[in-house]
DRENNU-636921 format. One record per residue (C-alpha): x, y negated, z; residue in one letter. Coordinates in steps of 0.001 Angstrom, whole numbers, plus 500000, padded with zeros to 6 digits. Layout:
DRENNU-636921
XYZA
...
***
This chain:
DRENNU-636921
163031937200037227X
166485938204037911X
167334938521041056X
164187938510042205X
161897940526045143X
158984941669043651X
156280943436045473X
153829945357043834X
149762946116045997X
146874947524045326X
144108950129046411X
145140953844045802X
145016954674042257X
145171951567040964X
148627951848038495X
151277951176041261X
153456953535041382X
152816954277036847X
153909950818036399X
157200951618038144X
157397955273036324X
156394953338032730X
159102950647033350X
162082953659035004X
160860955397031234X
159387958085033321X
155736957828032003X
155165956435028379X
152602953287028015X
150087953876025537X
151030950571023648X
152511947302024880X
156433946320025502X
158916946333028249X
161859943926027591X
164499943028030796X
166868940509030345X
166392940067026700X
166606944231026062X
163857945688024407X
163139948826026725X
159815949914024802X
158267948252021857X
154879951064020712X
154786949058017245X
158752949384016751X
158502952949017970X
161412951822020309X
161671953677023822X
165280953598025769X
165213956756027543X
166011956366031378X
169412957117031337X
169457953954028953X
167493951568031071X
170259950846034138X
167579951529036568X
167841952786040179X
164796954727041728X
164058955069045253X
161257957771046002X
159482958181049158X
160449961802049901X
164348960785049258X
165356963291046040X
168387963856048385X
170601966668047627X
170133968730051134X
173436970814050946X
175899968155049925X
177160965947052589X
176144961956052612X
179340961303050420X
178990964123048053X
175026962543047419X
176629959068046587X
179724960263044445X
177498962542042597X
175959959782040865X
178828957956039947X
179484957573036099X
182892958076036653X
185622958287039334X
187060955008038608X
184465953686040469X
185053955312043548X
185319951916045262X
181300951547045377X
180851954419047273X
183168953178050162X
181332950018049897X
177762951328050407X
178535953821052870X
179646950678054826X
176612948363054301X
174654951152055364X
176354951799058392X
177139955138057961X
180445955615058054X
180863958200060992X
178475960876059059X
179931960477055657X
181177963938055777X
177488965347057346X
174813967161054913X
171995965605054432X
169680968141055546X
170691967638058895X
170535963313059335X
167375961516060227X
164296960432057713X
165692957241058400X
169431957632057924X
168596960021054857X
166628956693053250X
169686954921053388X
171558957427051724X
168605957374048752X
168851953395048367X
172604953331048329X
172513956449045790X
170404954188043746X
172569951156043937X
175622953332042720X
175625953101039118X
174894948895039946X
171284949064038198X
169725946011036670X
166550946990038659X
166040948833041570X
162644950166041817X
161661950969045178X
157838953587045455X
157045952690048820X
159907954082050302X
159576953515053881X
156034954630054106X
156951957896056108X
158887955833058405X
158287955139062091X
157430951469062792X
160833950523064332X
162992952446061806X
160467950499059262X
162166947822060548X
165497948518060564X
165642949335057137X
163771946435055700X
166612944324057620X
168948946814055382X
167092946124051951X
166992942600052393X
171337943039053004X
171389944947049569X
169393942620047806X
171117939673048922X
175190941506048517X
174071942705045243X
171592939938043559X
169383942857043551X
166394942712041007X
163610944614043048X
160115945799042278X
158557947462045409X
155674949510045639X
154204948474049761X
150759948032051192X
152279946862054486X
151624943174054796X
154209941938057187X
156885943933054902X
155569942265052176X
155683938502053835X
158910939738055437X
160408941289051475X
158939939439048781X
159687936277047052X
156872937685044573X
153663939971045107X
151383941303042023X
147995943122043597X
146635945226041069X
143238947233040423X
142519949693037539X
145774949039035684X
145671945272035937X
147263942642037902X
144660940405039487X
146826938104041463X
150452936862041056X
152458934290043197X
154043934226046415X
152868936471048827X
151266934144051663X
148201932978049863X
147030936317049566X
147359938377052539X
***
């Protein structure tokens, strides 16, 4: 649903983190289709498959995919689509709260600081979907926490459409107005996350 929090479980190997690469366009389904908002993504009997660049995705990995030499700016201008849009980058930098080490390379600012220079990279280009692979999984508990506070702000600003990848049940309660648990490639529950855990 758009706008929605979406929280995606499951035991280790069980299609997590392929479901997020198959809908980014980062792994190709064997058959099956992938339409968002009424745009056909993938269709394997139309022979139809948007390439990523196509899908107005953002991706949020857990190891960051920061570049280390450029400075916290620099990481969020480089994925602008153009320069008019300059205006998003002051914006995020902002709602992340990190306004005093804009000019700082990454190499050198926290795990936790560098995570909120990867989710506001992702939000630059204003995706329809931000796909988050358990991205605070390396995290210490309290920074856990301080950056689920700051995904919860950039879903709300932004009427965010989010799919995360967690096993972390109180991030889950605390994140998701939806959970799917999967096992071997298949979703075996669906519904609000309470119930479940």
């Amino acid at each position: 649903e758009p706008g929605s929090f979406t929280v995606i479980s499951g035991k280790s190997g069980s299609g997590k983190s392929s479901l997020l690469r198959m809908l980014a366009g980062l792994l190709l389904p064997d058959e099956g289709k992938i339409t968002v908002n009424g745009n056909t993504w993938f269709d394997s009997s139309n022979k139809l498959n948007l390439k990523p660049q196509q899908r107005e995705i953002g991706f949020v990995f857990q190891d960051y995919a920061l570049f280390p030499n450029m400075t916290l700016r620099q990481n969020l201008e480089y994925a602008l689509k153009s320069k008019e849009d300059i205006r998003i980058v002051e914006e995020l930098i902002e709602l992340i709260e990190l306004g005093d080490l804009q000019n700082q390379k990454a190499q050198f600012l926290s795990g936790g600081q560098q995570q909120r220079i990867a989710l506001a990279r992702a939000l630059v280009q204003k995706p329809s979907i931000l796909l988050l692979d358990e991205p605070l999984a390396a995290l210490d508990v309290e920074m856990r926490h301080k950056l689920q506070a700051h995904l919860l702000k950039l879903h709300h600003e932004y009427k965010l459409t989010m799919m995360m990848v967690s096993h972390d049940k109180s991030e889950i309660i605390k994140l998701a107005d939806r959970l799917l648990v999967l096992e071997d490639g298949a979703i075996i529950k669906d519904g609000k996350p309470k119930p479940f855990l």
